[in-house]
C-alpha positions in Angstrom: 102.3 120.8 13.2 106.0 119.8 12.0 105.7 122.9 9.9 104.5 125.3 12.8 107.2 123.8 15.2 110.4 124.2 12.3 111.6 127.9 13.8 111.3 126.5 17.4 113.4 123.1 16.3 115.9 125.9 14.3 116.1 128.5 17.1 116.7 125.4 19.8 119.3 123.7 17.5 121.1 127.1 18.0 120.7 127.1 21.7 122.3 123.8 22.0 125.2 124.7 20.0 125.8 127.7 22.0 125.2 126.3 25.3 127.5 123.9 24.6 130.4 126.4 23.7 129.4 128.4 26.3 129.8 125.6 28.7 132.9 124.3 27.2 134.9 127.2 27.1 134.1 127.9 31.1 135.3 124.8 31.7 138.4 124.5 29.6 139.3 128.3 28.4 141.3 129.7 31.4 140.6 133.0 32.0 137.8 133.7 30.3 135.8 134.5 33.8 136.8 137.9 35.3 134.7 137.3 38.5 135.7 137.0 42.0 137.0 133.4 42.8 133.5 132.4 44.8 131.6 133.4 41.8 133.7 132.0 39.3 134.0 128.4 41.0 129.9 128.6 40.8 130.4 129.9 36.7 132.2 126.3 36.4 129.8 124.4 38.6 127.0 125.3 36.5 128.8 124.9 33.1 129.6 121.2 33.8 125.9 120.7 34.6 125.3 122.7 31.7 127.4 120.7 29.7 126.8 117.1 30.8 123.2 117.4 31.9 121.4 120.2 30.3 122.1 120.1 26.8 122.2 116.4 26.0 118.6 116.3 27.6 117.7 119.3 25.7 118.8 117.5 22.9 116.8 114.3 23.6 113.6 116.0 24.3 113.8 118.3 20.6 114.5 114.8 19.0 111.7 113.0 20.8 109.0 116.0 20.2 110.2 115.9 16.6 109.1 112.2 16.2 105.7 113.2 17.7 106.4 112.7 21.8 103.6 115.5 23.6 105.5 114.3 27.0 109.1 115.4 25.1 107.9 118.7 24.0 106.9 119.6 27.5 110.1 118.7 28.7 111.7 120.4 25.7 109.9 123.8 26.6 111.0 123.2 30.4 114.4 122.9 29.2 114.2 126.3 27.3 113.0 127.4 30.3 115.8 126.6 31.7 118.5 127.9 29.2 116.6 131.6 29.2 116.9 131.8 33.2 120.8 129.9 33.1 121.8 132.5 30.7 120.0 135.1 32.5 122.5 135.1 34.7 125.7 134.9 32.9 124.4 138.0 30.6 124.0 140.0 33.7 125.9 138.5 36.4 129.2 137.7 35.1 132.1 140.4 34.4 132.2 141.2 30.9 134.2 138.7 28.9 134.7 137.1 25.7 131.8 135.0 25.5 129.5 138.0 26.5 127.6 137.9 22.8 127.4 134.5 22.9 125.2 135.1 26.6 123.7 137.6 24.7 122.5 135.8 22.3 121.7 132.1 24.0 119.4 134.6 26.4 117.5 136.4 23.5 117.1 133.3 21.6 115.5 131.1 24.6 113.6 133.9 24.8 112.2 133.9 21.2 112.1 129.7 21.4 110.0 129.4 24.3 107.5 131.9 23.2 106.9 130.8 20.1 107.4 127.3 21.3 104.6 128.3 23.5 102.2 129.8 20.9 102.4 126.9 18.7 101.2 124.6 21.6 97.2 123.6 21.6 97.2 124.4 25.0 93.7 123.0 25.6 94.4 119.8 23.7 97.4 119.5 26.3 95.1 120.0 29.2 92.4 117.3 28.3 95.8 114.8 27.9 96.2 114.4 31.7 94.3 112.5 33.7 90.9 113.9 35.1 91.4 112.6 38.6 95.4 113.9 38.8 95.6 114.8 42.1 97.1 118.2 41.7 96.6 120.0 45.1 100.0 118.6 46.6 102.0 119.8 43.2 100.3 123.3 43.3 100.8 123.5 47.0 104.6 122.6 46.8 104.7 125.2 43.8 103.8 128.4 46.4 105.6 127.2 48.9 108.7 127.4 46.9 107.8 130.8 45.4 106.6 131.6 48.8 110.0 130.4 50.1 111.6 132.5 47.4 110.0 135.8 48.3 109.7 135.9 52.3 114.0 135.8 51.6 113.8 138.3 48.7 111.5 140.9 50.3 113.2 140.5 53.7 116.7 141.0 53.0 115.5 144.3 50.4 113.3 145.8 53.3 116.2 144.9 55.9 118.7 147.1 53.1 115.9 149.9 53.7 115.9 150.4 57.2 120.1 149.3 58.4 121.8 150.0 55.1 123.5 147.0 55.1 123.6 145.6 51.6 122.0 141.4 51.1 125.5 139.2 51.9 124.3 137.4 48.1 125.4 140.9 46.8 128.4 141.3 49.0 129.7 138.0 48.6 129.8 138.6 44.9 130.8 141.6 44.5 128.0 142.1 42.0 126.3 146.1 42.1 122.8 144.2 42.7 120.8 141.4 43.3 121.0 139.0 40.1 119.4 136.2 41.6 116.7 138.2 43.6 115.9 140.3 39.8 115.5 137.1 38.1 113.9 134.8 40.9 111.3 137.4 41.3 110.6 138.1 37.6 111.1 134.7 35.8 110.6 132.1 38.6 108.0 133.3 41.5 105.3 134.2 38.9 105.6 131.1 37.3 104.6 129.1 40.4 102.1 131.1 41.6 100.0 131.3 38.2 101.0 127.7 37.8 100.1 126.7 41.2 96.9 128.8 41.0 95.8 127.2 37.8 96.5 124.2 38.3 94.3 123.8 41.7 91.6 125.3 39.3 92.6 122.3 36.4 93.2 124.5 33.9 95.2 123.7 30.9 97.7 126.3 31.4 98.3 125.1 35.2 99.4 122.1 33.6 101.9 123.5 31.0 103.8 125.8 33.2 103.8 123.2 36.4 105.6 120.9 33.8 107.8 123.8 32.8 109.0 125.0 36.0 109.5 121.7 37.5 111.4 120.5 35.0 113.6 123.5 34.9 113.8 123.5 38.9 114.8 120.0 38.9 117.7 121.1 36.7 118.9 124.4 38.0 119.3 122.9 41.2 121.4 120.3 39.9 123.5 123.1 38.9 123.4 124.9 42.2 124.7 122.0 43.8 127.5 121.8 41.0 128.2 125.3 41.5 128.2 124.9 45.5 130.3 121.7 45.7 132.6 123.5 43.2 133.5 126.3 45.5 134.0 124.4 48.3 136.2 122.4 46.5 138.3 125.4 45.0 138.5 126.5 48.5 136.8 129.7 48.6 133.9 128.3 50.5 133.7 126.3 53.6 129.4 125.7 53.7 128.0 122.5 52.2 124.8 123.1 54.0 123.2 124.7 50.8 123.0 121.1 48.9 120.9 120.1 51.3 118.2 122.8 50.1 119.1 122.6 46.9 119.0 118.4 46.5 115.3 118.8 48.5 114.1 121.4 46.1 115.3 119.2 43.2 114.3 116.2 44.1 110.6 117.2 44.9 110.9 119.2 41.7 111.8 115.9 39.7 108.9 113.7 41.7 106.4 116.4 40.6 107.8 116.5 36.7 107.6 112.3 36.7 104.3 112.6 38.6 102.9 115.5 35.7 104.4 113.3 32.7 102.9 109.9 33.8 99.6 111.4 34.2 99.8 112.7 30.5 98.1 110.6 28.7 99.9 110.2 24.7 97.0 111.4 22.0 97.0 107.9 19.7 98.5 108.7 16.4 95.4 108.4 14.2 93.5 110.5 16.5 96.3 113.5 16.0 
């Protein structure tokens, strides 16, 4: 297995390195965002998160499925999850810069990690881990209504462009030519729930997999939301705390469900492996 998994481990110990430059040199390289000051206060929100939060525990999970940890390597791939849809943004979202390769080449390799991270799992073997009698209807359930969430705010604001004209405020508040958020909320994130969500309520083994995934990065990203929120109001380009609130409740009940998924994984004994 150790064999199989030794690209992933490569390609991730690549990741982290890069994340953390990437991080680093938003926070302490002045300049290097070209961005409006409302999205650049959010760039630096979202790098210290980056920097404190998501790397070290990207780190600790690669180490912890290395030594044999099935709960670690979940997190682990939640955690590429996570740098692939960070990224996402910065590649297409932020004003070209110096670092733009380096986004360039964090996205395409978190791309690359997860899925081969993903074909190397035994994703039935994972599946038969967690406990029969899980209780998975209130995950699943909080799973649409965040993707449900997600896309009633979406699909309104695109239809409302259709018939007034007036452009989404996420995309005049930027001063970005689109939608980033809505393109990669409604291609990397609502998808994810729903097929998760689905599966799971049916207790199938890839319900489990991708609940774990895209709790675990939801818990995360909103962490950096709030980062990136609190750091504009503080720069003064934003007056509205109100959006922690959503994003600390979206967190917080993505975190319960992650602890709630990983406790109900039950470790395969060692001489059973």
């Amino acid at each position: 297995m150790q064999n199989r998994l030794r690209t992933v481990y490569i390609l991730s110990i690549l990741i982290i390195i890069l994340a953390i430059i990437a991080a680093a040199g938003g926070l302490f390289i002045d300049g290097l965002y070209h961005d409006n000051a409302l999205v650049t206060a959010g760039w630096r929100g979202n790098d210290l998160v980056t920097l404190l939060v998501a790397a070290p525990l990207l780190v600790a999970a690669l180490m912890l499925s290395w030594h044999g940890s099935g709960r670690a390597r979940l997190v682990w791939l939640g955690m590429l999850d996570y740098t692939l849809y960070n990224f996402g943004f910065y590649l297409f979202g932020a004003a070209f810069n110096n670092f733009f390769l380096i986004y360039a080449a964090l996205f395409t390799l978190s791309i690359f990690a997860l899925i081969f991270g993903l074909a190397t799992l035994d994703v039935q073997r994972v599946g038969d881990q967690f406990r029969v009698g899980m209780p998975v209807k209130w995950i699943g359930g909080y799973m649409l209504f965040v993707a449900t969430g997600l896309s009633i705010v979406y699909v309104a604001q695109s239809l409302g462009f259709i018939v007034t004209g007036q452009l989404p405020p996420v995309v005049t508040l930027t001063g970005h030519p689109t939608s980033v958020v809505f393109a990669l909320d409604l291609s990397l994130v609502v998808p994810v729930l729903v097929l998760g969500a689905i599966w799971l309520w049916k207790r199938q083994p890839w319900g489990y997999v991708l609940a774990v995934i895209a709790n675990v990065k939801g818990a995360v990203y909103m962490l950096a939301l709030s980062a990136s929120t609190v750091a504009a109001v503080q720069a003064g380009v934003s007056q509205d705390l109100s959006q922690v609130g959503l994003w600390g409740f979206i967190g917080v009940a993505s975190l319960i469900a992650t602890l709630f998924l990983l406790y109900n994984f039950q470790p395969v004994p060692k001489e059973q492996k």
